[in-house]
C-alpha positions as CSV (number, residue, x, y, z in Angstrom):
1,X,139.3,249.1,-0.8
2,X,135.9,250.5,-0.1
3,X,134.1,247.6,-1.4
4,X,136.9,245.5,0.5
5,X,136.0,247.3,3.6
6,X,131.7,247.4,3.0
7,X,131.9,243.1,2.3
8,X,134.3,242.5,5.7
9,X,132.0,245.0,7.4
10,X,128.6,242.8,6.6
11,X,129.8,239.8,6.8
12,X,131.6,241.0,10.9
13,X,128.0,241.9,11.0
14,X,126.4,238.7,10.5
15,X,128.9,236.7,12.3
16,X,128.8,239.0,15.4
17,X,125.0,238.6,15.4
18,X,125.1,234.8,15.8
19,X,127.7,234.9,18.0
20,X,125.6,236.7,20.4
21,X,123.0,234.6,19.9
22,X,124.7,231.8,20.9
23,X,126.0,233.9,24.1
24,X,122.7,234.9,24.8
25,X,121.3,231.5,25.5
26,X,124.2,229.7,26.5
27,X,123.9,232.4,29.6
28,X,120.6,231.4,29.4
29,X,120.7,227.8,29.9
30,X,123.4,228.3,32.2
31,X,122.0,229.8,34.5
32,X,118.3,228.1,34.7
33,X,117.3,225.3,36.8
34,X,115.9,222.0,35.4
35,X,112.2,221.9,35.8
36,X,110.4,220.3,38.2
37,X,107.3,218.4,36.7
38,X,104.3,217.4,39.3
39,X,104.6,213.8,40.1
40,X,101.8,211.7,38.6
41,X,100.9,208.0,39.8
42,X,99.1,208.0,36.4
43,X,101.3,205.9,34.2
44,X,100.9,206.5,30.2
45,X,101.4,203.5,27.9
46,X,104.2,203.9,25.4
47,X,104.5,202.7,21.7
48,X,108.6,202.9,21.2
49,X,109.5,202.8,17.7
50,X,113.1,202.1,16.5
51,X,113.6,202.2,12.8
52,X,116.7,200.3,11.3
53,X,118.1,200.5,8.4
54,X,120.5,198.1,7.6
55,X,121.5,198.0,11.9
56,X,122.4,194.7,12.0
57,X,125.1,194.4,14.1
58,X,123.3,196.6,17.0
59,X,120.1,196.1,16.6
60,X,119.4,193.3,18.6
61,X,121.4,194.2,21.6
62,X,119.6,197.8,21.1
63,X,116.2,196.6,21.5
64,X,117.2,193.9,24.5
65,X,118.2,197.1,26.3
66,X,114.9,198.9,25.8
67,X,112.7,195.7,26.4
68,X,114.5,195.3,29.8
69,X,113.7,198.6,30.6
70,X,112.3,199.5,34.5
71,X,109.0,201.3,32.9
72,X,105.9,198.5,33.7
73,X,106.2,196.1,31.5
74,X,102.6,196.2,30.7
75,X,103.0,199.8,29.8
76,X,105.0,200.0,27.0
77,X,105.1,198.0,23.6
78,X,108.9,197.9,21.5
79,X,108.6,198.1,17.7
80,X,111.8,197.7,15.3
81,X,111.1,199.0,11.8
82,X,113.1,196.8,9.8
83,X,114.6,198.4,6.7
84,X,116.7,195.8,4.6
85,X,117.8,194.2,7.5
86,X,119.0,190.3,7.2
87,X,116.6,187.2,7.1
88,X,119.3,186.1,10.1
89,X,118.6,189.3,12.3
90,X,114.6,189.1,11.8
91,X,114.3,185.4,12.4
92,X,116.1,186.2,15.8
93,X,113.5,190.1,16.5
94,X,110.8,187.6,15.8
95,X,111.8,185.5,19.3
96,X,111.7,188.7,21.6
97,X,109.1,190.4,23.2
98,X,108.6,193.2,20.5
99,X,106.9,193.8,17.5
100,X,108.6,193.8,13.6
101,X,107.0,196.1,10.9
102,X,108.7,195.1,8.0
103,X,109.1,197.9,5.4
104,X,110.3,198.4,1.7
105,X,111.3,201.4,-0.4
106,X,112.5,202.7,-3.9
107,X,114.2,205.3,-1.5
108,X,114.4,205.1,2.1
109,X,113.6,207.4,4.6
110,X,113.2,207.4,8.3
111,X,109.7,209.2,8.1
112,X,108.5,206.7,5.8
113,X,109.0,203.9,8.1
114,X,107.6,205.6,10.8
115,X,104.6,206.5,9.2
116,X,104.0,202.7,8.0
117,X,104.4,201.9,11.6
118,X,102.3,204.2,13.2
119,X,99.8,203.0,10.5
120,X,99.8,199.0,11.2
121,X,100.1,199.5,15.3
122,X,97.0,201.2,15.8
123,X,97.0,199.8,19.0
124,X,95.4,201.9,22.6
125,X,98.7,204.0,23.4
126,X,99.4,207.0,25.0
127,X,102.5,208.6,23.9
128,X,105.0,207.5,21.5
129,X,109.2,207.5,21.7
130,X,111.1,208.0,18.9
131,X,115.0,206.1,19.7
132,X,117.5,205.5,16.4
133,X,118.9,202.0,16.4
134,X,122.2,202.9,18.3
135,X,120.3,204.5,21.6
136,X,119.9,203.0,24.8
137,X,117.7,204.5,27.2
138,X,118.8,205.3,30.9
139,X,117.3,204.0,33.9
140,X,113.8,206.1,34.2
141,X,113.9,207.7,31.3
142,X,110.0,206.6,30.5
143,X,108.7,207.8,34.1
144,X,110.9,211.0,33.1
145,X,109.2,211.8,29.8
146,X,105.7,210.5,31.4
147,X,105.6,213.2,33.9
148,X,106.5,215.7,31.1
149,X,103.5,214.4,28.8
150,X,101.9,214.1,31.8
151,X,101.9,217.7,32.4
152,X,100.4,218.8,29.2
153,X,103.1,218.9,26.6
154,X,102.6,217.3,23.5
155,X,106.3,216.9,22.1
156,X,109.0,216.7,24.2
157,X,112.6,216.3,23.5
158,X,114.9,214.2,26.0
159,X,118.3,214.9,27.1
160,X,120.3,212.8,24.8
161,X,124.4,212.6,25.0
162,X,127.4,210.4,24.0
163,X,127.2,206.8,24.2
164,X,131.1,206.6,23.3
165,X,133.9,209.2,24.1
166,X,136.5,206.9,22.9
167,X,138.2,209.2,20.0
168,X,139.6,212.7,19.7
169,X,136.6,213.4,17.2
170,X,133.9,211.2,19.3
171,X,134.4,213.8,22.1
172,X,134.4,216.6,19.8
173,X,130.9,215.3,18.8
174,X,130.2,214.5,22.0
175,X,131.3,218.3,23.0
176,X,128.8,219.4,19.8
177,X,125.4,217.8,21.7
178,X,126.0,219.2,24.8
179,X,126.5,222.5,23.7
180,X,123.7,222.2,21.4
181,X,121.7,221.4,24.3
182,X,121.8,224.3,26.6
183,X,122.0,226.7,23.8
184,X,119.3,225.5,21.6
185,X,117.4,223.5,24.5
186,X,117.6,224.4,27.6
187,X,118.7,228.3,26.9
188,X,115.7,228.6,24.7
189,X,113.4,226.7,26.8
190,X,114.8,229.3,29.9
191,X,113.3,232.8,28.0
192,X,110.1,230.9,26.8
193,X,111.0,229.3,23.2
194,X,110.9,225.8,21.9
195,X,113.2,223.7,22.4
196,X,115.0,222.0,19.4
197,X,114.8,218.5,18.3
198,X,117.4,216.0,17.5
199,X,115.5,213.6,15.5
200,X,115.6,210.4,18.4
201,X,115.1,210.4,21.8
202,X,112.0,212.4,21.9
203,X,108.1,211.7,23.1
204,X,104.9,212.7,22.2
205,X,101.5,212.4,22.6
206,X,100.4,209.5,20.0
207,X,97.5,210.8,18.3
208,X,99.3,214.6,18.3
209,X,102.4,212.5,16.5
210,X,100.0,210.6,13.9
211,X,98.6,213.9,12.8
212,X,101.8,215.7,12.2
213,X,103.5,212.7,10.4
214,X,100.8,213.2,7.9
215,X,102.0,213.4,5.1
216,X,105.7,213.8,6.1
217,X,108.2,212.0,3.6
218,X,111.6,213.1,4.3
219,X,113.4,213.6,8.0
220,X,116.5,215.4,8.2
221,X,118.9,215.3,11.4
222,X,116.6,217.6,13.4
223,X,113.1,216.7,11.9
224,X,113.0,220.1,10.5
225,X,109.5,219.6,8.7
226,X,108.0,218.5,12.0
227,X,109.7,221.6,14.2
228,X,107.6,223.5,11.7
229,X,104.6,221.9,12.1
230,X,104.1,221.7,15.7
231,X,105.7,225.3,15.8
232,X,102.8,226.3,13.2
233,X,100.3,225.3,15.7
234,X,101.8,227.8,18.3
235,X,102.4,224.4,20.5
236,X,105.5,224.1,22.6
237,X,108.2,221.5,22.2
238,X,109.7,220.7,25.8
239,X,113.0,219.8,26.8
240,X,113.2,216.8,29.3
241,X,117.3,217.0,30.5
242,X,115.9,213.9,33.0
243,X,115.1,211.9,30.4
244,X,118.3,210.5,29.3
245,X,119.5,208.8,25.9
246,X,122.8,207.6,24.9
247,X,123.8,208.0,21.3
248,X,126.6,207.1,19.5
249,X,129.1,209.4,18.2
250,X,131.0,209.6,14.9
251,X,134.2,208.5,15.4
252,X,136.6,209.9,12.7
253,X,137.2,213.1,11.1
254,X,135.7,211.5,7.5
255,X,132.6,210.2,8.6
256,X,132.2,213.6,10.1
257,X,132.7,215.7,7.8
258,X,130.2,213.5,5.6
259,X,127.9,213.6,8.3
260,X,128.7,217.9,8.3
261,X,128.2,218.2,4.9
262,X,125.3,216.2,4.7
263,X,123.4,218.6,7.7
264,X,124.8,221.4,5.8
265,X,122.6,220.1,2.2
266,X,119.4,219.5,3.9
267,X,120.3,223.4,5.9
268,X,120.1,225.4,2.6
269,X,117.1,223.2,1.0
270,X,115.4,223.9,4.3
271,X,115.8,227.7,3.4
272,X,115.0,227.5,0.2
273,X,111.8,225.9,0.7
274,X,110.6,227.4,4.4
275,X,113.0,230.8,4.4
276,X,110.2,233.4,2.8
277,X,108.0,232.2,5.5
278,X,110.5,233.5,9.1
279,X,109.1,237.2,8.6
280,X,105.7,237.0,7.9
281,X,105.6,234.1,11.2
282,X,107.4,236.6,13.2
283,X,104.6,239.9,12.3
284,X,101.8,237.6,13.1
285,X,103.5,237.3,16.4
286,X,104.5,233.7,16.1
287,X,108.3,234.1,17.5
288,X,108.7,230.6,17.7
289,X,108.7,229.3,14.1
290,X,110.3,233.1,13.2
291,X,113.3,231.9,15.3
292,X,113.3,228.4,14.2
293,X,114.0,229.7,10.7
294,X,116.8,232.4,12.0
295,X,118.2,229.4,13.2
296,X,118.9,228.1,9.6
297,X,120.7,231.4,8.9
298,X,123.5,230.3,11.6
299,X,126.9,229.4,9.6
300,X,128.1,226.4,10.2
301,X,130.1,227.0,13.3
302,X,132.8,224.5,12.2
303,X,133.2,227.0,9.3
304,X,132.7,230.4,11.1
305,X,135.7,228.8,13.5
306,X,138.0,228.1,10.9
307,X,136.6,231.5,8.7
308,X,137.5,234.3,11.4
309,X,141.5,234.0,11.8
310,X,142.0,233.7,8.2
311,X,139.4,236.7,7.7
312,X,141.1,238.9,10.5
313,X,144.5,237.8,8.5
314,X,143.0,239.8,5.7
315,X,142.1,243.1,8.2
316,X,144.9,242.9,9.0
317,X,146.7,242.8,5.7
318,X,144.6,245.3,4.2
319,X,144.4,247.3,6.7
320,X,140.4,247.7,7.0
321,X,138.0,249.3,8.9
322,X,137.3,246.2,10.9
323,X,140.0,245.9,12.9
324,X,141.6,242.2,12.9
325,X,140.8,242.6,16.8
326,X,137.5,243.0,16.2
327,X,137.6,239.5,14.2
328,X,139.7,237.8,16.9
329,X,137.0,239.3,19.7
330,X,134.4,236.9,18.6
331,X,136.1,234.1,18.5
332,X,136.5,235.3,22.3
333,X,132.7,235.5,22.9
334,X,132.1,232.2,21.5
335,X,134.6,230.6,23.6
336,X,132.6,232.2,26.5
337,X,129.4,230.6,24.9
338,X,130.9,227.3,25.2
339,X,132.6,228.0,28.5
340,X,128.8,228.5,29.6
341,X,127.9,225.2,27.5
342,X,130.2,222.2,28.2
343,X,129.6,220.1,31.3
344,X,132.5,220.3,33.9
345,X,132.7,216.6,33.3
346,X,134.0,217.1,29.8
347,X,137.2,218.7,31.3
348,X,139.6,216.5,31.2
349,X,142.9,215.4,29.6
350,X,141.1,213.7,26.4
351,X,139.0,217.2,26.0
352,X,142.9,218.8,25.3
353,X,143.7,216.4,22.9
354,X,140.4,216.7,21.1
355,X,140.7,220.3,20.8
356,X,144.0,219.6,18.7
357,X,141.5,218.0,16.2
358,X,139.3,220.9,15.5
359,X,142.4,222.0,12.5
360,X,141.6,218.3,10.9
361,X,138.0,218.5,11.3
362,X,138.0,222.0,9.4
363,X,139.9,221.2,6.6
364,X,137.7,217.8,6.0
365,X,135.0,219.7,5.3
């Protein structure tokens, strides 16, 4: 029973750590204003890059959207990386306003075709926007992220959020990003850290962007080798919530639990390969890339969720030392974290039935 009650005790420990965490800067971002940038009549010229593998069926309609965008026309170029996309889908890119890079791998990556691009369109631009084939951009979301570049950052990520709440699990996801945002974006930016990155809908300065895509071959769902880099340089990564992109969200429990298990992979090779390096970051005083790698400690929360009730099951069953209270009290504090996080627009009738989803999504995992 000792060792019973030692194990439930560290592992209360480290749960009850992050959940504080996430507390902590879901206050944070709850209770910060969004920032104000000084207006510039200077206008930067963008090189948008959209890489698409195998986007078909929305690519087109994608970069219409963009090219039609309110930004000066003269001041921004569109560029669709084309990944194995049909002869029928190019022949038609090749008739709009925009350019094609035309790429071809053994294995495919995102960071590949972006590095081929930035490579062949070494034209005079300013910043450079990263969108995934499925994002449209909202009505001045260039002037937004110009005035952020503008005012010295060199990587800024934009306020993306859901294209589609048309599912359960679509507004679950939906629910995810939002969260995600005042917790790991706006909360962070609000006490001085970096904000995250998603891995589209985010700006920087062009030559900054070339150098740290040197070299760069993989790109997870949050461009975790970049984070690193930029955070290596003691630089800041901004977060624009007035630059707004629409994303799509997964709309079933399978694709997203693929999609889950798939961020949860490229999670533990990230430690593997970057973990030594959090504590030595954090004595040389950079805090930044120290808490970007406590970051990849965080359970999956989908998994913590499901975890605590059967683990305060077992307290209570066994009768240990950490009360089955005690278990059911964090679930209580990250409830409040997400009280703090969800936009009131989210409550609504189709936010209940979602919730009655979270079961599904647990046990697809």
């Amino acid at each position: 029973m000792v060792i019973f009650n030692i194990l439930f005790a560290v592992i209360f420990g480290y749960f009850a750590f992050f959940m504080a965490y996430f507390l902590f800067f879901a206050v944070a971002g709850a209770v910060s204003r969004p920032k104000k940038y000084t207006r510039t009549e200077q206008l930067g010229k963008f090189l948008i890059l959209i890489p698409a593998y195998k986007e078909d069926g929305i690519i087109i309609n994608t970069a219409t959207q963009v090219l039609n965008h309110d930004y000066p026309k003269d001041k921004f170029e569109v560029a669709v990386i084309a990944d194995k996309l049909q002869p029928a889908t190019l022949a038609k890119l090749s008739t709009m306003p925009l350019k094609v890079v035309e790429v071809k791998f053994e294995t495919s990556t995102k960071a590949r075709s972006l590095n081929v691009a930035l490579a062949e369109l070494p034209g005079n631009y300013d910043y450079v926007l990263i969108l995934d084939a499925d994002n449209i951009i909202e009505k001045g979301c260039l002037h937004s992220f110009n005035h952020a570049l503008q005012s010295g950052f060199k990587a800024v990520q934009g306020h993306r959020t859901a294209k589609n709440k048309n599912t359960p699990v679509a507004v679950l996801d939906a629910i995810a990003e939002e969260a995600n945002n005042n917790i790991f974006r706006i909360g962070h930016r609000a006490v001085g850290f970096s904000s995250a990155l998603i891995g589209s809908g985010m700006a920087f300065d062009h030559t900054y962007y070339k150098k740290i895509m040197d070299g760069v071959t993989e790109m997870g769902g949050e461009d975790q080798e970049i984070e690193l880099r930029i955070l290596g340089r003691r630089d800041k990564i901004e977060y624009n919530i007035g630059a707004v992109i629409y994303d799509e969200k997964v709309q079933n429990t399978e694709v997203l639990a693929k999609q889950r298990t798939r961020w949860i992979a490229g999670q533990f090779a990230f430690l593997a390969r970057y973990g030594s390096e959090g504590i030595p970051q954090f004595f040389k005083g950079n805090l930044d890339y120290a808490n970007k790698i406590l970051q990849k400690l965080i359970p999956p929360r989908v998994i913590m969720v499901g975890l605590i009730p059967v683990l305060a099951l077992l307290a209570f069953a066994l009768n240990l030392s950490v009360n089955w209270w005690l278990w059911l009290s964090l679930l209580g504090v990250y409830t409040l974290a997400m009280l703090f996080s969800i936009p009131k627009h989210f409550y609504t009738a189709d936010l209940l039935k979602a919730l009655f989803y979270i079961p599904k999504v647990i046990f697809s995992m």
